[in-house]
C-alpha positions as semicolon CSV with decimal commas, in nm:
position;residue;x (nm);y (nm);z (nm)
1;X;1,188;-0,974;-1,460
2;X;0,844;-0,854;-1,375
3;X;0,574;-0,744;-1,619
4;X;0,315;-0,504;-1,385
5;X;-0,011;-0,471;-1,577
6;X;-0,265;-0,243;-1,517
7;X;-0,555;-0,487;-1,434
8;X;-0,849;-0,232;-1,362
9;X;-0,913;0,100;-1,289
10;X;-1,198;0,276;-1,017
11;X;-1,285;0,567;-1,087
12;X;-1,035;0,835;-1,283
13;X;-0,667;0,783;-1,315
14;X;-0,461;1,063;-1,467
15;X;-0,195;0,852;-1,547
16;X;-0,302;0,512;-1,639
17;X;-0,539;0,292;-1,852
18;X;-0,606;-0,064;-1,873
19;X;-0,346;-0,276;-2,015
20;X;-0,036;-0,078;-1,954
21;X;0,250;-0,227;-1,849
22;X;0,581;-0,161;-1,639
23;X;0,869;-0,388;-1,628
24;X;1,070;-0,379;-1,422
25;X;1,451;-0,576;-1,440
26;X;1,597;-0,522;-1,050
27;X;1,699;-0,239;-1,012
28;X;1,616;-0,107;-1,363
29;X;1,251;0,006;-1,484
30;X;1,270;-0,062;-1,846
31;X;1,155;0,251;-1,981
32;X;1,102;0,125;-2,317
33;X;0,885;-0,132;-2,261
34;X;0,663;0,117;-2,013
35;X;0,370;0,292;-2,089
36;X;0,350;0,519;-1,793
37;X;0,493;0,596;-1,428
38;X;0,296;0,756;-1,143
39;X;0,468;0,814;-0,800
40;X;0,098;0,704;-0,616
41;X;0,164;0,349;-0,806
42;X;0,559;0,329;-0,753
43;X;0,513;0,347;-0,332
44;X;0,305;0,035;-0,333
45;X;0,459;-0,159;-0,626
46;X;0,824;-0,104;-0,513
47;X;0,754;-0,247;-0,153
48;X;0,732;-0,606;-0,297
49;X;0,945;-0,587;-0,652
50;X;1,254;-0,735;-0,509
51;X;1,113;-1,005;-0,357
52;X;0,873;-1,114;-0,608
53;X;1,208;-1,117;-0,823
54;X;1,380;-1,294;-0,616
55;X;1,144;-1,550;-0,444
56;X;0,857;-1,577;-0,603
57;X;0,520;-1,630;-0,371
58;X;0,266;-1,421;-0,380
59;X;0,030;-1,633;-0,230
60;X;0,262;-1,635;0,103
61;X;0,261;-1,241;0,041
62;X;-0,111;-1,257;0,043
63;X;-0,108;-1,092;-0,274
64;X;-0,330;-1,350;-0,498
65;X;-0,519;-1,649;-0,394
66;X;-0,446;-2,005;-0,421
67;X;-0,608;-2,028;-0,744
68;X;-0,449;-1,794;-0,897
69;X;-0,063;-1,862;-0,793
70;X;0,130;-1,708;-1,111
71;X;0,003;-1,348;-1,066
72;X;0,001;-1,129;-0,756
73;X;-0,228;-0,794;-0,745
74;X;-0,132;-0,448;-0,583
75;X;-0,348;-0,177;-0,555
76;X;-0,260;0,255;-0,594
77;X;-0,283;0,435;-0,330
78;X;-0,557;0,689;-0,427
79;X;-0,892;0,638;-0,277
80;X;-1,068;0,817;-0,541
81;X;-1,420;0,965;-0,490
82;X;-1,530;1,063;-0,272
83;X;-1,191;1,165;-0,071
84;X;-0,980;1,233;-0,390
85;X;-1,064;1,393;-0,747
86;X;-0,892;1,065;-0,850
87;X;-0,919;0,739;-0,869
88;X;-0,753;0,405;-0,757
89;X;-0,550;0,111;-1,008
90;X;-0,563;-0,234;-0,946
91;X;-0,220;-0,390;-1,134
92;X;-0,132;-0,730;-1,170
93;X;0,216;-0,872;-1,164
94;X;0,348;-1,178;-1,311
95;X;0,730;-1,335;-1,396
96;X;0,850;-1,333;-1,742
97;X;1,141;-1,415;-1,862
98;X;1,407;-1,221;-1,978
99;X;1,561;-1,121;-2,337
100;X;1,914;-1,249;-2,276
């Protein structure tokens, strides 16, 4: 299970504010433990969720650095100003466990 937290936020975001979470079960998105959902967000995150799942390494992914080898960071795809009324979300991922 992975717990996608919204880390920081450039500019304006529409959708999101710091601290909200997704989590995401493959294949579900467990809508009642998340905040919010924006499409811009979903392209990016969804590229990596089943393999952060699965076999997690997101310092292999070049997602986080050495020193920080238990979260991996993703960023929207808005560029915000000045090419976008917008602005861009930096989230960060980690494993949790499960409520069995």
């Amino acid at each position: 299970m992975l717990e996608i937290t919204v880390h920081k936020v450039i500019g304006k975001c529409p959708v999101y504010k710091e601290g909200d979470k997704i989590v995401i079960d493959d294949p579900k998105i467990l809508l009642d433990k998340t905040d919010a959902l924006c499409t811009h967000a979903l392209s990016t995150i969804l590229h990596y969720v089943l393999i952060l799942e699965h076999h997690w390494d997101p310092v292999m992914l070049g997602l986080t650095t050495p020193d920080d080898p238990d979260s991996a960071y993703m960023q929207c795809v808005d560029p915000g100003k000045p090419y976008t009324d917008g602005g861009t979300v930096i989230f960060k991922v980690r494993r949790i466990k499960g409520e069995d």
